[in-house]
N, C-alpha and C positions, 0 to 999 in steps of 0.2 A: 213251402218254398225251400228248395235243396240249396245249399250256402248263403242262409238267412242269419245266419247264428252271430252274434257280436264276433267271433272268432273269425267268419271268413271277413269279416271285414276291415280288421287289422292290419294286413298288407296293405288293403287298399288308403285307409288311414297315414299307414307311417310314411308311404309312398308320398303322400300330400303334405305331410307335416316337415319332411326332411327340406325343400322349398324356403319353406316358411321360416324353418330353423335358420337356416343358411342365409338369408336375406337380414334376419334379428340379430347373428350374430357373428359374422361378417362384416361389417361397419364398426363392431364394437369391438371388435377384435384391432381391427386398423386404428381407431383411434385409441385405442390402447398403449400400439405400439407406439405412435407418435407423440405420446404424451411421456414416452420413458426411454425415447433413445437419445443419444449423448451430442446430438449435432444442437450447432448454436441457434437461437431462434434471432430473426432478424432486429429485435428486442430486448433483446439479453445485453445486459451490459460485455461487452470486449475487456477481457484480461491483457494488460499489456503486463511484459516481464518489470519487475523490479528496476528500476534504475542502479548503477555502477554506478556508486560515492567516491573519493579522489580518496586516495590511500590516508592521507595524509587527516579528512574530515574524521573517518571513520576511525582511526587511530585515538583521537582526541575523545569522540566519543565513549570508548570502549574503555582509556582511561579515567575519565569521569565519572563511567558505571561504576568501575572495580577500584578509585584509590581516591576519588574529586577532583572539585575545581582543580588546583592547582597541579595536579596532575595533567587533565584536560589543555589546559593553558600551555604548560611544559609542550605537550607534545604539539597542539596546532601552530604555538611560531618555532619552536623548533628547525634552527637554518634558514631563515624566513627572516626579511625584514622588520619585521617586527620583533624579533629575539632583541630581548635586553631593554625594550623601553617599558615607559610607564604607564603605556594604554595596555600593557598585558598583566600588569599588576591591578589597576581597576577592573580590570573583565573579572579576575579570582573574584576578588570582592562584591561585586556584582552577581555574580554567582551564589555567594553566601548567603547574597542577602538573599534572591528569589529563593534558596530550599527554606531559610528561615518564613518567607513570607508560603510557601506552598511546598514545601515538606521535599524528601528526597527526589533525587531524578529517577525515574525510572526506565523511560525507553525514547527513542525519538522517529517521528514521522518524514521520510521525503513530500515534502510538496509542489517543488518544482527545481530543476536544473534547466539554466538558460548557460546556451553557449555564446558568452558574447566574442569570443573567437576561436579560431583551431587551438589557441593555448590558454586559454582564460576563460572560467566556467564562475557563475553565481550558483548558489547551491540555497534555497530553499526550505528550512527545516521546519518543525514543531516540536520540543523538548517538553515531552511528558515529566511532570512531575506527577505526587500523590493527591495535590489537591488544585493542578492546573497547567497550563500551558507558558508555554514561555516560545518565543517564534524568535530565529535567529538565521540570519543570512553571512554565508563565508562567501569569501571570494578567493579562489584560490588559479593558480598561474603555474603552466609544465613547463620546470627548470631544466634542463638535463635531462629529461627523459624523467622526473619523475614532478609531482605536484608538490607544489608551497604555497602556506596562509600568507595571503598579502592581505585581509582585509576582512572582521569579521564584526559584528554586535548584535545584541539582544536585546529584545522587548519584551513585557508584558501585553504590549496593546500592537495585534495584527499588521497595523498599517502604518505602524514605524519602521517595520524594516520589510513588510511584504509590497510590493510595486501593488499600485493603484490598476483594478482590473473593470475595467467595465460593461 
């Protein structure tokens, strides 16, 4: 038999296999793709942006990192009703004590900003130290166009200064 040879049969082979390919690896190819492109799945957690701290929070903080408490302290009543009395002098000390009980600060968490009005924000924190958490709520109020500590303390235990969530 003339084109019996495994050779003539090769065309007619790849002819049937190409099919078969294309069926195998087509589907695999697609979920490929959709298993590595960058669109959100309906399950993915949502990234919201960072929240905006009131100049004035973040000031305090940033003293705290770089010189301590009573750095910190200086600048949150700074101009502020509370400049000059003696709940700003227990916060330093307070302060002392949590590094002494849980080592230095290190960084802090936003956990929630409430606007309790167009001028008056509660703020939310959690105050990293090296061997624990320390949660602290300011309350701060836009003077003039810019924000002041009207009002701030700290806890070791959550739900001394965190609102009750349920």
């Amino acid at each position: 038999m003339k084109g019996s040879t495994p050779e003539a049969y090769r065309p007619l082979m790849f002819k049937r296999l190409i099919p078969i390919f294309l069926l195998v690896l087509l589907p695999l190819a697609a979920a490929y793709a959709q298993s590595t492109d960058d669109s959100p799945r309906h399950n993915a957690p949502v990234q919201t942006p960072a929240p905006v701290l009131p100049p004035v929070v973040v000031s305090g903080l940033d003293g705290y990192k770089a010189k301590g408490a009573e750095e910190a302290i200086r600048l949150w009543v700074k101009d502020s009703p509370l400049e000059g009395g003696k709940d700003a002098a227990n916060q330093v000390s307070a302060l002392h004590q949590i590094e002494e009980l849980y080592g230095a600060y290190q960084w802090f968490e936003v956990v929630r900003m409430r606007e309790v009005s167009p001028r008056t924000l509660t703020v939310y924190l959690v105050l990293d130290y090296e061997r624990g958490p320390l949660f602290a709520r300011f309350t701060v109020y836009r003077s003039n166009h810019r924000w002041i500590m009207t009002y701030f303390d700290f806890n070791t235990r959550e739900d001394g200064v965190f609102p009750v969530v349920y």
